[in-house]
C-alpha positions, 0 to 999 in steps of 0.5 A: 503106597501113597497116603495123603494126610489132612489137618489135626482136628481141633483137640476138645477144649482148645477153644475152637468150640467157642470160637466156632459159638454163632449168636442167638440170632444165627441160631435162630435164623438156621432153625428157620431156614430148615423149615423149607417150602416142598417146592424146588426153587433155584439153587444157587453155587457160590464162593463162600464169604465171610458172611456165611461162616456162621450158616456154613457151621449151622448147616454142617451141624444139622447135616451130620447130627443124626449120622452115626458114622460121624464123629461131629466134628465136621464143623471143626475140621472146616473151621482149621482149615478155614483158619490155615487157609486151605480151602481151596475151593469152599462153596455154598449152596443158596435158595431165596438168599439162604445158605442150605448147603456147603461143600470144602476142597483142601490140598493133601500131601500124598506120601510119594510128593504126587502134587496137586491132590485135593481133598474133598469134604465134608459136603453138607446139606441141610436135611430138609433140602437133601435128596433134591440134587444139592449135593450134586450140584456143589459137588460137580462144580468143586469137581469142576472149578478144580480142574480149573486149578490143574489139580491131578485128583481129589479124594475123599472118605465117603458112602460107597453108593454115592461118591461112585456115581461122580467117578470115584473109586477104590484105588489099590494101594492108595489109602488114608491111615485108620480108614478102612479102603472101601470108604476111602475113594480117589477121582484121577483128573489126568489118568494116574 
């Protein structure tokens, strides 16, 4: 069976959680943004940059807040792997110049030394843009700029009724320990 492994998350008090604290005016400004026009204006996918670190976490937190199956931590896991520097693919979605979106690629270690497998998650949107294709769209081009990378697959824990429809399925005897195998989901590039 190969098992891939992601990062330790923070521990509760290691000081992550205020290093991951935004200024009052951060928050703020993240508020603002989630109240949205109802039109659909041009999303843009990006690199992220420095910059964005702070609306990425505001995004986060909103994307999962009300999720009970979430532990709340995903802004956590994005800020050790930024600090280890393994996102290898890390990407925003933007209108009008604001961040609504995001979405993180790292390397995992398959158990039988399988190379260049790729974790996707967490993707986030904030909640007012959701179910517009956002999503999709940062999904698809991760997708996209690591076959460009000559990665073998990704994988990811997930909803059953979305990350099918990018591919994804579950692989027998592939799985993640303490997940359970219908939410665990693996998208080969080259067949194996």
């Amino acid at each position: 069976r190969r098992q891939p492994s992601t990062p330790a998350r923070p521990p509760r008090g290691s000081g992550a959680r205020e290093r991951l604290n935004c200024t009052v005016g951060c928050q703020k400004a993240s508020r603002k943004k989630e109240k949205c026009e109802t039109m659909n204006p041009k999303i843009v996918v990006r690199n992220e940059t420095q910059d964005d670190v702070c609306a990425i976490t505001e995004v986060t937190i909103a994307a999962f807040r009300t999720l009970a199956i979430s532990n709340h931590t995903e802004q956590f896991i994005i800020a050790a792997l930024r600090a280890a520097k393994a996102l290898t693919v890390s990407l925003v979605a933007e209108v009008d110049g604001q961040v609504i979106g995001h979405i993180a690629f790292s390397p995992v270690t398959m158990s039988d030394g399988t190379p260049n497998w790729y974790g996707l998650g967490p993707v986030s949107v904030l909640p007012a843009h959701q179910r517009r294709g956002i999503g999709k769209a940062l999904i698809e081009e991760g997708l996209s700029r690591l076959k460009e990378l000559n990665a073998q697959g990704c994988c990811l824990v997930g909803h059953p009724n979305y990350y099918t429809k990018f591919g994804f399925k579950n692989v027998a005897g592939l799985f993640h320990e303490g997940v359970p195998q219908e939410v665990f989901f693996a998208l080969s590039f080259d067949g194996h």
